[in-house]
C-alpha positions as CSV (number, residue, x, y, z in Angstrom):
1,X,196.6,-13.4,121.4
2,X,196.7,-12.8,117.9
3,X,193.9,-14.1,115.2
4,X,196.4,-16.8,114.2
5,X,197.1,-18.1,117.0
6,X,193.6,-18.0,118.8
7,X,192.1,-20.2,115.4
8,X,195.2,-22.6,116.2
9,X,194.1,-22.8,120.0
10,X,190.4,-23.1,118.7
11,X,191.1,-25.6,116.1
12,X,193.2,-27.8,118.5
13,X,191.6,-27.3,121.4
14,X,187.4,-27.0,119.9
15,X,187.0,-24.4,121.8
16,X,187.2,-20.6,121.2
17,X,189.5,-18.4,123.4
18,X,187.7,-17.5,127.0
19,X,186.8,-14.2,127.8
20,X,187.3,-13.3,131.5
21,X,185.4,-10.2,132.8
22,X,187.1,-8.4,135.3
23,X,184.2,-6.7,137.2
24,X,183.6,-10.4,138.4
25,X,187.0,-10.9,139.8
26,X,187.8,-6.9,141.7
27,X,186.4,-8.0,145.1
28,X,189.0,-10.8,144.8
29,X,192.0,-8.5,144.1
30,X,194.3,-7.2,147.1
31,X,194.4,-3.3,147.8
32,X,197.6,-2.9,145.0
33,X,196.2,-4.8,142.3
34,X,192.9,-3.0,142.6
35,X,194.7,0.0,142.6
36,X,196.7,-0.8,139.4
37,X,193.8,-1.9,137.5
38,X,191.8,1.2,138.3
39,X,194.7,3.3,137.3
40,X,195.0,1.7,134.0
41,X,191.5,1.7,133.2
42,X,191.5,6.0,133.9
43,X,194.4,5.8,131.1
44,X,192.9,3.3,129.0
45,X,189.7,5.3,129.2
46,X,191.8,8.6,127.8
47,X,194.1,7.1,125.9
48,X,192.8,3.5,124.3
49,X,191.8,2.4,121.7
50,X,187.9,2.1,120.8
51,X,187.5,-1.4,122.2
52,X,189.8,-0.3,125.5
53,X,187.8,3.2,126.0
54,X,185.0,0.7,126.0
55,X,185.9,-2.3,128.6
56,X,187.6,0.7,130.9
57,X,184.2,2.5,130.7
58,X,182.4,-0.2,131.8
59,X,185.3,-1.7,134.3
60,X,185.8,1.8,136.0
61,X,182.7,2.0,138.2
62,X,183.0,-1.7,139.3
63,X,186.9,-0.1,140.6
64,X,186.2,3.0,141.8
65,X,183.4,1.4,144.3
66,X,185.5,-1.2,145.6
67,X,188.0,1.1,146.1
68,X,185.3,3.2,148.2
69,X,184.1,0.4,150.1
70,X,187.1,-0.6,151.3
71,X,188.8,3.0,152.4
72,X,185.3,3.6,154.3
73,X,186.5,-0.1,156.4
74,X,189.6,1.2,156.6
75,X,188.5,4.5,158.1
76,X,185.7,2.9,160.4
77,X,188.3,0.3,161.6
78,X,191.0,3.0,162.8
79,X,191.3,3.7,166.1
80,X,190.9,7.2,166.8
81,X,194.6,8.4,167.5
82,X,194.3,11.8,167.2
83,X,191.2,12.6,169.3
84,X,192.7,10.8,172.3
85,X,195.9,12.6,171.6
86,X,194.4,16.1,171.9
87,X,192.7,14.7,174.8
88,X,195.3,13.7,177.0
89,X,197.0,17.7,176.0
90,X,193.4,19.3,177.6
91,X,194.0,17.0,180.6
92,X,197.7,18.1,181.1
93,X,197.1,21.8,180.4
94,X,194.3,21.5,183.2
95,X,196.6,20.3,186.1
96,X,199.5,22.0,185.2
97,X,199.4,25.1,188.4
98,X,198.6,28.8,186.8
99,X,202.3,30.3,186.6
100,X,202.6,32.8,189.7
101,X,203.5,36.3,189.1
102,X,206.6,37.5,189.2
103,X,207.6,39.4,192.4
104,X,208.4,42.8,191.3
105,X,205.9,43.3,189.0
106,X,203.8,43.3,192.6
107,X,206.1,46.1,193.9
């Protein structure tokens, strides 16, 4: 919103424009538009201007946590594929007979 338009909303309205901080609404957002934000607040951070380098600074650790938090639930929730997978190889390899040797290799 430009200045112009924000002292037209303010002067119609009697009330200035609202400010809406993000770190309030990121345990809200869904897993891609947590993602997004946290992307654009690394570039913003680089590549903003003052005011942007400032809200991403302050926006990034709110992010990068909630992003943490939820690939640890992810992690904890998964059932353990791989370990059972291996497991049922051990069990195979066990029971399969040892391979006999051949006969002229006895003579």
């Amino acid at each position: 919103m430009n200045k112009d338009a924000a002292k037209t909303a303010r002067n119609d309205t009697g009330a200035a424009p609202v400010i809406v901080d993000l770190r309030d609404r990121v345990s809200s957002m869904s897993d891609d538009q947590l993602a997004s934000l946290n992307a654009n607040a690394q570039r913003l951070k680089d590549a903003g201007s003052t005011v942007q380098r400032n809200a991403a600074s302050t926006l990034l650790p709110a992010s990068a946590a909630e992003l943490a938090e939820r690939r640890a639930k992810k992690v904890a929730s998964a059932p353990a594929k791989k370990a059972a997978a291996a497991k049922k190889k051990k069990v195979a390899a066990a029971a399969e007979p040892a391979p006999e040797p051949d006969e002229e290799e006895e003579s």
